[in-house]
N, C-alpha and C positions, 0 to 999 in steps of 0.2 A: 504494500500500500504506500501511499503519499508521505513522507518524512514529514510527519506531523509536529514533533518534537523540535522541527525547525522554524516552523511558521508560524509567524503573526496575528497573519489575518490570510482573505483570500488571496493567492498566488496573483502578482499582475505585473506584465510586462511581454517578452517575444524575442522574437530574429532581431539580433543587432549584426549586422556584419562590415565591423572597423578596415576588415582589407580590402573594401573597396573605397575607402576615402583617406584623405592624407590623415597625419597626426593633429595638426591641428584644430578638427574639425572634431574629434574625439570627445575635448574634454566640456565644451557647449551643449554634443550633446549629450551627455550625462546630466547637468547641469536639468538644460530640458525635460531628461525622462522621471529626473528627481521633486523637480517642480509637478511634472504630471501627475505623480503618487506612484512611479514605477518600481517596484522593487527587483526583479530579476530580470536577468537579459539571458536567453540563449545564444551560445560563441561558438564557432567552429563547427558550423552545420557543413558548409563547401568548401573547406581548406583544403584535403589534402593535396592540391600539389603546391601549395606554399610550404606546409607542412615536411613534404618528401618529394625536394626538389629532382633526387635520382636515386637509384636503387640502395644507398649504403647511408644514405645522410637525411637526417632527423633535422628539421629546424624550425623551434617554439618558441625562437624570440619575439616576433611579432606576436605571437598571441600571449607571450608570458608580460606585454605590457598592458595591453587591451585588460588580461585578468588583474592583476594589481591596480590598472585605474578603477575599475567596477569595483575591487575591495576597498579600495580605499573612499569608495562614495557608498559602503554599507549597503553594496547589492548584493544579490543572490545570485549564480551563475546556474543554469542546468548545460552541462559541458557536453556541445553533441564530439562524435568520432569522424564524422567529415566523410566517411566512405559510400557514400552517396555516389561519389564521380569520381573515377580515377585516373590519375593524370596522365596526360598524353604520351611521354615516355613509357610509361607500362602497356598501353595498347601498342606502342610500337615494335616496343622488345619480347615482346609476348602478347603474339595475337590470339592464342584460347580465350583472354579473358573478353571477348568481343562477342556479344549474343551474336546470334543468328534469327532473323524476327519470325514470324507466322509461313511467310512465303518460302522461305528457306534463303535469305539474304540474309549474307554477311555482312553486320553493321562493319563502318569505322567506325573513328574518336568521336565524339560529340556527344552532343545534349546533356542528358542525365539518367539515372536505371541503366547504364550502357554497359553491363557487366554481368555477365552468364555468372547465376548462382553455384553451379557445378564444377567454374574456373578452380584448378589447385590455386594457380597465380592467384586470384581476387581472394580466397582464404587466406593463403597462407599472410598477403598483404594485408589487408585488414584486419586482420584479428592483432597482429603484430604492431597495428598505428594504436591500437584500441589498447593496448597492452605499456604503449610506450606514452600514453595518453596519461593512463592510470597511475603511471610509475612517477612521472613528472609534475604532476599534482596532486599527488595523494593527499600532499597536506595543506591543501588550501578544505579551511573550514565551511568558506561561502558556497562550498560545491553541493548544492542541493538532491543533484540527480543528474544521471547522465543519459545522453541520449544517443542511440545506436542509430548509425546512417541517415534515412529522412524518407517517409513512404515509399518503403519496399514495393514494389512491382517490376515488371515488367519481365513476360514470358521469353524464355530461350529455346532455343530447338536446332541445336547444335549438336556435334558428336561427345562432348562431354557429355553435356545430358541425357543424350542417347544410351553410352554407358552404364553412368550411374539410374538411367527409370530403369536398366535390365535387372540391374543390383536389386533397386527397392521393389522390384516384382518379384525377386526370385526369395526376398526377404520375407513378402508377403504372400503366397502361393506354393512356394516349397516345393513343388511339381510344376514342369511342363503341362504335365496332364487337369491337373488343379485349374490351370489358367485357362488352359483352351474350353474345359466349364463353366468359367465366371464368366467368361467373355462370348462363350458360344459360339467359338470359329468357327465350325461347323458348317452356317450358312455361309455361304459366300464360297467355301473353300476358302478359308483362313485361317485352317489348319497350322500351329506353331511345332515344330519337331526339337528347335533347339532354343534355347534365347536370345541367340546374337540376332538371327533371323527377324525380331520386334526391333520395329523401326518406329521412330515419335510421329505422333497423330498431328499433321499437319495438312498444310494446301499440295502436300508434294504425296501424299498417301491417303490417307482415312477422308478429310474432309473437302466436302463439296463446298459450303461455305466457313466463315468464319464460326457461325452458332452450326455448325449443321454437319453431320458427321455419319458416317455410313456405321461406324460401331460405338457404339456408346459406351460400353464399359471400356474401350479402349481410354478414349480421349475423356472418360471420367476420371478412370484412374490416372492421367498423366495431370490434368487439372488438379489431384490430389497430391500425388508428386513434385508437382510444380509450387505449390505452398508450398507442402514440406521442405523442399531445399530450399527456400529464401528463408525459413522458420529457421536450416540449421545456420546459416549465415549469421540471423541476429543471433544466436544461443552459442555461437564462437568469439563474439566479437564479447557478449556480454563474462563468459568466460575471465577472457583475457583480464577483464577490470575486475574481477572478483578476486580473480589470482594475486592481485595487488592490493583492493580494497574491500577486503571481506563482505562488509557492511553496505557497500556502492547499492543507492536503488536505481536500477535501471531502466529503462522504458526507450519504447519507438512511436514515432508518431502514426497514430493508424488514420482509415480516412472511411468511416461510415460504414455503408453497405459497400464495399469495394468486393468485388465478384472475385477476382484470380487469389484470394487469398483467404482463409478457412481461420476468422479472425477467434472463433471460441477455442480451438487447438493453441493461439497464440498466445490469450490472455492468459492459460495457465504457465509459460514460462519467463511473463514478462511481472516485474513487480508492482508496476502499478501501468489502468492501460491510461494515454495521451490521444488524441486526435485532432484532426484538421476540419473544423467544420466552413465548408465553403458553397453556402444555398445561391440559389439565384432569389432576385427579388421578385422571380413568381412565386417561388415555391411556399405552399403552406403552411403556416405557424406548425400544423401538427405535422406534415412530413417533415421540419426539422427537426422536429421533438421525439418523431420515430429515431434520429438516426443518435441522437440523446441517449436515449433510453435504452435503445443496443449497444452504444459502450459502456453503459451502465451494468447491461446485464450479461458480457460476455465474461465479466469478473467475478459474477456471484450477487452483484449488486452494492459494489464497492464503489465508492465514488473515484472519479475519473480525473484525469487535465485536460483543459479544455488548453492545446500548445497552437495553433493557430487559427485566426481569423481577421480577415482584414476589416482594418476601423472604416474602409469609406470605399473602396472599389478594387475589383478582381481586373483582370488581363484576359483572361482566355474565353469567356462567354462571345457568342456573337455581337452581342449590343452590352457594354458594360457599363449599368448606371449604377450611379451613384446611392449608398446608402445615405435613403433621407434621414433630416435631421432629427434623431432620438432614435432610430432602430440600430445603431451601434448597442447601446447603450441598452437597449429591450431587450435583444438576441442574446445581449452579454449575460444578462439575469436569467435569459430563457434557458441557457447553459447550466448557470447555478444550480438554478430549479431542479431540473434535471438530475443532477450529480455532480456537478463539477466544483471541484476546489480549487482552482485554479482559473483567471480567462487572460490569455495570452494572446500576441498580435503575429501576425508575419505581415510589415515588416516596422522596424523601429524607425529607418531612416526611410526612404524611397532610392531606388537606386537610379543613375542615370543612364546608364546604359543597359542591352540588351534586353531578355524578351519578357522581363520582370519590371520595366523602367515606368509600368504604367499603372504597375500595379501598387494601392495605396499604400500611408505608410502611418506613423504617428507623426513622424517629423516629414513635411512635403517638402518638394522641391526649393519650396521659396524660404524654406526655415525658418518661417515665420511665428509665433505663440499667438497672431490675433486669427490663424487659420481656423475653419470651422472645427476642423476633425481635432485639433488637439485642444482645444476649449473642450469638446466633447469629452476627449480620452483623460482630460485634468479633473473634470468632473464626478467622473464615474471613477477613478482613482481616489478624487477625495471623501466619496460613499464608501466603498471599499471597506478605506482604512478604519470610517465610523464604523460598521459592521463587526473587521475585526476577525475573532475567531470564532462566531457566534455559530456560524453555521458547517466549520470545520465535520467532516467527518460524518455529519449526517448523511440517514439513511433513506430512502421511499420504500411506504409499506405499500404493498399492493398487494388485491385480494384477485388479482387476474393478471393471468401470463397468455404470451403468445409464444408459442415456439417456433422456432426459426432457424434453419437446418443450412446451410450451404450447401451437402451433395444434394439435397433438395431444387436447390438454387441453380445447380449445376444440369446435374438430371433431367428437370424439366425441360428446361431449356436447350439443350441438345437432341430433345426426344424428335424422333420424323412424326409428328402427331401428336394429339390431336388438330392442334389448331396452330398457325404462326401466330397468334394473338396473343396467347398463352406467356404470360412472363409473370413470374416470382413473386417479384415486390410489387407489382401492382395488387394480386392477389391476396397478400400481406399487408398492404396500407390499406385497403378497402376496409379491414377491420381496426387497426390499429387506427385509422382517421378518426373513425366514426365513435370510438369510443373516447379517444382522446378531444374531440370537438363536444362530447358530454361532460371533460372535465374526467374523468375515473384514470385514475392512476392505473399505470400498465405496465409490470416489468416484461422482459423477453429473454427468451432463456431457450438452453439447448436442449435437445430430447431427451437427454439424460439426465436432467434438473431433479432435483428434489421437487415434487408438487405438493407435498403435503401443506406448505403454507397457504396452496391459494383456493380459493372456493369455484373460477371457473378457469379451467383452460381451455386457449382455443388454438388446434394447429391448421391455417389454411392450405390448400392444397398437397395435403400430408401425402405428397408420391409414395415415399422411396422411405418404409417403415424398416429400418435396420435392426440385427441380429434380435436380441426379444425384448426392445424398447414399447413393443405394444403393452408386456408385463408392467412397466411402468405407468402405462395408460390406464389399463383394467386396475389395477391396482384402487388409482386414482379415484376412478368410478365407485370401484367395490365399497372404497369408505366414504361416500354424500357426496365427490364431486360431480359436478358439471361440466363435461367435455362437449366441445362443438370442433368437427371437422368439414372439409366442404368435398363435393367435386373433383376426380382424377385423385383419390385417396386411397392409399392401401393398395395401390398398384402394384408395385416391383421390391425387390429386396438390397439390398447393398452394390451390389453388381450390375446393376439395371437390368436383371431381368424380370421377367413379369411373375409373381406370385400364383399361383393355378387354383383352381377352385373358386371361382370367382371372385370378382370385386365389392368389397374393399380390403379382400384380403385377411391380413391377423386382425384387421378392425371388425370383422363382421359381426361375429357375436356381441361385441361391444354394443356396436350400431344399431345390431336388427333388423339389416337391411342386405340385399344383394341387387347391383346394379347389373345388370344386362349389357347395355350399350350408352354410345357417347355420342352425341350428335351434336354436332361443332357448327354453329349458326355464323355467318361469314359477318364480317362488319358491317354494321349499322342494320344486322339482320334480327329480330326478337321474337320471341313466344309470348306469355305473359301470366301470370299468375295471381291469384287470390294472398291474401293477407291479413288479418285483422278488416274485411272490409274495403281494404283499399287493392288497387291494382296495381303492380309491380311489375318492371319488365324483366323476362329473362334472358340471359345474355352471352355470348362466348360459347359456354359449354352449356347442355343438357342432361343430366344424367337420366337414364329410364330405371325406375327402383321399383322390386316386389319388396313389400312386406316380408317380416320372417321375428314377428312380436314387435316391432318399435308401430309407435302410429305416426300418423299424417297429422302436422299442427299446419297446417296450410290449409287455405279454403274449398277448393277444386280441383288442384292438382293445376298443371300446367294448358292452358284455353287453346292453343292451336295445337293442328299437325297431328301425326296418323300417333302419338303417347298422348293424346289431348286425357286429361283426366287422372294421370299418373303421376305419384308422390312429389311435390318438389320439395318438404320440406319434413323431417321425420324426427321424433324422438324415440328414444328405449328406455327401458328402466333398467338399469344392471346391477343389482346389488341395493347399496342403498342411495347409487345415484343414478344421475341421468346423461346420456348421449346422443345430442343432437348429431343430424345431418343436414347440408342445404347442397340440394341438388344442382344448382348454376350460380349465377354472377348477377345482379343486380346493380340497384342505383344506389345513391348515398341515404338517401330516404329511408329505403328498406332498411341498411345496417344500421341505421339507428335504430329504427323503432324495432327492428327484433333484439338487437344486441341489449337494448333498453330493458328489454321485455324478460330476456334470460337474466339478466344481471341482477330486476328488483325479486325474479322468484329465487335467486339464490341470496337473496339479502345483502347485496353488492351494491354500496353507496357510493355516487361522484363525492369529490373531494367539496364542492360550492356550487349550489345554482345560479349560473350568471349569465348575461346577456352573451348571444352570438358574437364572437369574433375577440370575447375575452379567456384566454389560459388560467386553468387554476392547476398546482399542482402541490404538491407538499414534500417535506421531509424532516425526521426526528431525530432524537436521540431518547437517552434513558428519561432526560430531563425536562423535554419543551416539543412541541410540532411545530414548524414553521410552514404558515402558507404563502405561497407566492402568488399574485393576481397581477396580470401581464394582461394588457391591453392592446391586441395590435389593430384594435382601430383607428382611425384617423380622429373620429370625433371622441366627445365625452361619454362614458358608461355608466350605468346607476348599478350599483353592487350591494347588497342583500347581507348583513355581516348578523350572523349568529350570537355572537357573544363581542364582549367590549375589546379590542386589539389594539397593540400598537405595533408601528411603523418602523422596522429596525433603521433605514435611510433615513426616516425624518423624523425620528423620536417623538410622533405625534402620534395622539390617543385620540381612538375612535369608538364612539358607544354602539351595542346594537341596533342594529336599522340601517338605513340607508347610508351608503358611501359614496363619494365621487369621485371616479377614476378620469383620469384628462387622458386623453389618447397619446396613444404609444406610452404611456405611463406604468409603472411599478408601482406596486405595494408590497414588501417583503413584513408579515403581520404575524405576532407573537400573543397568544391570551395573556393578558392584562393580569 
C-alpha cells in the first residue's frame, strides 16, 4: 500500500522533467510549484540515455542536482527508472531489443514502448539502471516510492518472443498433445507434432484482422503471454530496488481499462496500484468513475494514486479542448472519491518541443502565476493541505460488485460471432453506468473475489466461466445472494472452447435456464419487450431461453419474430438466493429501472438521492464516513442532506434539509 507513515495530507504534485530546461529555470520553478501547494515531483521518468550515455558509464549528476534542489524545498520525490525508452546506442549495438509490431515489421529507434519485452539486452539493461538507481539513492529520505518504467505496452512479435511463448506453453501444457486439445488443431489441420513448429499469432499466420483470428485459443493464449512478459519486466526491475532497498514501495503507472495487459494479475505484485487517468470531455462523469473504481478494485479495494492527469488539455484527441474552468478541480475530487490518495499532474512544466509540447502543464509556456490553470492548480493545492490526512487510507463499502475478467475481454472479442457489435466494456458500463448515475457505490472485482461481502453481484457477459469459479458463484447464491448474468454466458471454458451440454453452461442450474440459440439483430435492428408496463427495446443479441425452474419477470416475452413470446428476462431460486438472467441488451432506461428494482429487493441503498447529473459516492474508516457530492452540472443543484454535515474544504456547517450545490462544485461532508 501507499507509504502512509510519510504523508501529510493528500499526495499533490507530477512529471517534473528538469533535463529539458536549463539550470536556471529550475529553481523558479520550484518556487512556483511550492507556492501552488505542491509537495512531490516525479524525476526520471525518460532519462535513460542521459542516464547511460554508453554501455559501461552511469551518469547521475544531472539528476543528483535536480534531487537535492527538490530536498532542499521539503519535497517529496517518487523516483521513476527511466526505462521506458532506450537509448539509441542500445538499439544500434543490439538490434533484438527492437519489437517487431503486428504486421511483422521491424521497428527502429524511436518513439517510446520500442523494446521487445522478451529482449535478454532490454533485461539484463534495465533491471541493472533500476538497481544502480536504488544503490545511489538509497538514502535520500524524501524518496517516497519508486516508479518502474511508465505505461507498459506495446505488443512484440519477434523471434525472441517467439521463443520464449514456446517456453510459456510448454510450461503450461506439458504435452504437445495437451495443446493440440486446448486449442483444437484438429480443425483446420493445425495439427502441432513439435513446438518449434508454433509460430506467434499475427497478420503473417492466424489473423485475418487485427481483432479477428482464425484460432482463438491460439492468439488468446499469446495475448496472455504477452502480459505476462511485460509483468516479468516490471517484477525484475522492481527486484533490483529491493535488493538495495528492502522496504522501497514500488509501483507503475497503469492506464484504466487498457486491453493488452491483465491489470488484476498485476496489482498482486505491485505494492500499491498508480494510474493515468486521461477522459475526453465527452466522456461521462460515470465512465470515468468506472475506470476509478477498477483501480480501486484490482487491489482488493485499496486505495490507489491517482500519478497522472493533465490540469487543462491533452495532445493526442482529435479536437483537444480545453478543461473548462472548475472541472480540473471536480475530476481531481472525483479521483479522491473514488480511492485515491494521491492527485498528481503530467506535466509540471509544458515542454517546448516535440509531440508533448501541447500538451498542458501547471506551469504554461508563458510562466506566468496570473494563468488560469495554475490559479486553478494553487487552489485546489491550498484545499488539499486544509483536508490534510482526513481522508488518508479510507475505504468504499459496497454492497455490489461487478466482475470483470480480461480473458473475458479478450475472448469475446476475438470470437468469429456472434455479432461485430459485441464489445466488453460496452456491455460492462451498460450496468456499471446505470447504477452509478443512481448514486450506489460499486466495487469490481475478479472472478475469484471473495463475494461474501456483497449482497448482489452482477457479471455481464460472463463468456468464458474458468476452471470451477462457477463454485464461487453457487456458492454465493446458496447463502441469500443475488447474482444477475446476461447474454452469451456460460459459453466456453478457459481455452475458448465451447462448454457442451448447452448454454449457459456450469451456470445452468444456477440460472434455471437453457438457451437454444443466439440471434444477433444487425445495427439499428430491435425486437422489443415488456417490462414493468413499459416497453423496452431489444438489442444486439437475442437469447431464445426454455425454462428449466427459474420464471419469467418480464411481461410477454420478446413482441417480434418467429421467439415472439419467449423469456427475455428470468429469475431462479437456488438455495436461499436468487439468479437473474437478461436475455439481450437494452437502453439506459431499462438498467435503471430493473437494476433499481433488484437492488431495493435485496435491500441495497444508493449512497444520496440527488438530482441528475450530481455524483455521490462515499468512503470510511473505523472512525467517520465521508460523503463526497460532485456536481458536474453547469448550473446550481438542490441536494436533500439527511442529517447536519460539515464541509471538510470549507469548514462550513450545514443542517438537514436543503443544500446548494453551485455547478461543477464539491462538497466533501463529514456528520457533525
Amino acid at each position: 500500500m501507499l507509504p502512509y507513515e510519510k504523508l501529510d495530507q493528500i499526495v499533490y504534485g507530477g512529471d517534473y522533467n528538469p533535463e529539458q530546461w536549463p539550470k536556471e529555470v529550475w529553481k523558479e520553478d520550484m518556487q512556483m510549484l511550492k507556492d501552488a501547494g505542491i509537495d512531490i515531483v516525479t524525476l526520471n521518468v525518460f532519462s535513460w540515455a542521459r542516464l547511460q550515455p554508453n554501455e559501461t558509464t552511469y551518469d547521475f549528476s544531472l539528476l543528483d542536482e535536480i534531487m537535492e534542489l527538490v530536498r532542499a524545498n521539503g519535497m517529496k520525490v517518487c523516483l521513476a527508472t527511466s526505462t521506458a525508452v532506450h537509448p539509441a546506442w542500445m538499439a544500434k549495438k543490439y538490434p533484438d531489443i527492437l519489437r517487431v509490431n503486428f504486421q511483422g515489421i521491424k521497428r527502429k529507434f524511436g518513439d517510446r514502448h520500442n523494446s521487445c519485452p522478451n529482449s535478454p539486452t532490454y533485461r539484463k539493461y534495465a533491471a541493472r539502471l533500476a538497481g544502480k538507481l536504488a544503490e545511489h539513492y538509497k538514502d535520500y529520505d524524501n524518496i517516497v516510492a519508486w516508479h518502474v518504467s511508465n505505461e507498459f505496452g506495446g505488443e512484440c512479435y519477434c523471434e525472441n518472443c517467439e521463443k520464449e511463448f514456446r517456453v510459456w506453453l510448454q510450461k503450461k501444457y506439458r504435452t504437445i498433445d495437451a495443446l493440440n486439445q486446448a486449442w483444437d488443431t484438429a480443425f483446420w489441420g493445425h495439427t502441432f507434432y513439435d513446438w518449434d513448429e508454433i509460430v506467434v499469432p499475427d497478420m503473417r499466420s492466424e489473423h485475418f484482422e487485427t481483432d479477428r483470428t482464425t484460432f482463438q485459443g491460439i492468439s488468446l493464449d499469446y495475448r496472455r503471454f504477452m502480459s505476462d512478459s511485460m509483468l516479468e519486466c516490471y517484477e525484475l526491475e522492481e527486484k533490483a530496488i529491493k535488493e538495495v532497498i528492502e522496504d522501497a514501495v514500488v509501483t507503475t503507472n497503469l492506464m484504466g481499462f487498457y486491453k493488452p495487459l491483465d491489470y488484476f494479475k498485476w496489482a498482486k505484485k505491485m505494492d500499491f496500484v498508480s494510474w493515468d487517468n486521461y477522459p475526453s470531455n465527452e466522456d461521462s462523469y460515470a465512465k470515468i468513475a468506472m475506470a476509478h473504481d477498477l483501480m480501486r478494485g484490482i487491489k482488493g479495494g485499496e486505495p490507489f494514486a491517482l500519478m497522472e492527469q493533465t490540469p487543462s488539455v491533452t495532445n493526442w484527441l482529435p479536437y483537444n479542448a480545453l478543461k473548462r474552468p472548475g472541472v480540473m478541480r471536480l475530476w481531481s475530487y472525483q479521483a479522491v472519491a473514488h480511492g485515491a490518495d494521491t492527485v498528481m499532474f503530467f506535466q509540471m512544466r509544458r515542454s517546448i518541443g516535440a509531440c508533448e509540447k501541447y500538451h498542458g502543464a501547471v506551469i504554461d509556456h508563458a510562466g506566468s502565476r496570473q494563468a488560469r490553470v495554475y490559479k486553478e492548480v494553487a487552489q485546489l493545492g491550498a484545499e488539499l493541505k486544509k483536508i490534510g490526512t482526513r481522508t488518508l487510507g479510507m475505504r468504499t463499502k459496497s454492497d455490489i460488485a461487478l466482475i470483470m475478467d480480461w480473458d473475458n475481454w479478450w475472448a469475446i472479442e476475438y470470437s468469429a460471432g456472434p455479432s461485430r457489435e459485441l464489445k466488453y466494456l460496452n456491455e460492462f458500463g451498460r450496468f456499471y453506468e446505470a447504477l452509478r448515475n443512481m448514486n450506489y457505490n460499486v466495487d469490481i472485482v475478479a472472478e475469484d473475489a471473495d463475494l461474501t461481502p456483497y449482497k448482489v453481484v452482477i457479471a455481464p457477459v460472463y463468456y468464458m466461466v474458468k476452471g470451477n469459479h462457477d463454485e464461487n458463484i453457487r456458492s454465493f447464491v446458496k447463502q441469500g445472494g443475488t447474482f444477475l448474468t446476461t447474454f452469451f454466458s456460460g459459453i466456453a471454458q478457459e481455452n475458448d472452447l465451447v462448454t457442451l451440454g448447452g448454454y449457459p453452461g456450469k451456470l445452468r442450474d444456477i440460472l434455471g435456464i437453457w438457451v437454444e440459440e443466439e440471434d444477433a439483430l444487425p445495427k439499428e435492428t430491435q425486437n422489443h419487450f415488456l417490462y414493468r408496463d413499459e416497453i423496452y427495446p431489444a438489442e444486439l443479441l437475442c437469447d431464445l431461453i426454455h425454462l428449466e425452474g427459474a420464471v419469467r419477470v418480464d411481461g410477454k416475452g420478446y413482441m417480434e419474430d418467429f421467439y415472439r413470446g419467449m423469456p427475455v428476462i428470468t429469475k431462479n431460486s437456488f438455495g436461499e438466493g436468487k439468479a437473474y438472467y437478461l436475455a439481450t441488451a437494452s437502453n439506459e432506461a431499462f438498467y435503471q429501472t430493473f437494476l433499481k428494482d433488484i437492488c431495493e429487493e435485496s435491500g441495497v441503498k444508493p449512497v444520496l438521492e440527488v438530482p441528475d447529473g450530481v455524483e455521490v459516492t462515499s468512503r470510511e474508516n473505523e472512525k467517520e464516513q465521508v460523503i463526497f457530492i460532485l456536481n458536474h452540472n453547469e448550473e446550481e443543484s438542490r441536494i436533500m442532506l439527511q442529517a447536519a454535515m460539515q464541509d471538510l474544504i470549507s469548514g462550513e456547517s450545514y443542517e438537514a434539509g436543503e443544500m446548494l450545490l453551485a455547478g461543477r462544485d464539491v462538497k466533501i461532508l463529514v456528520k457533525e
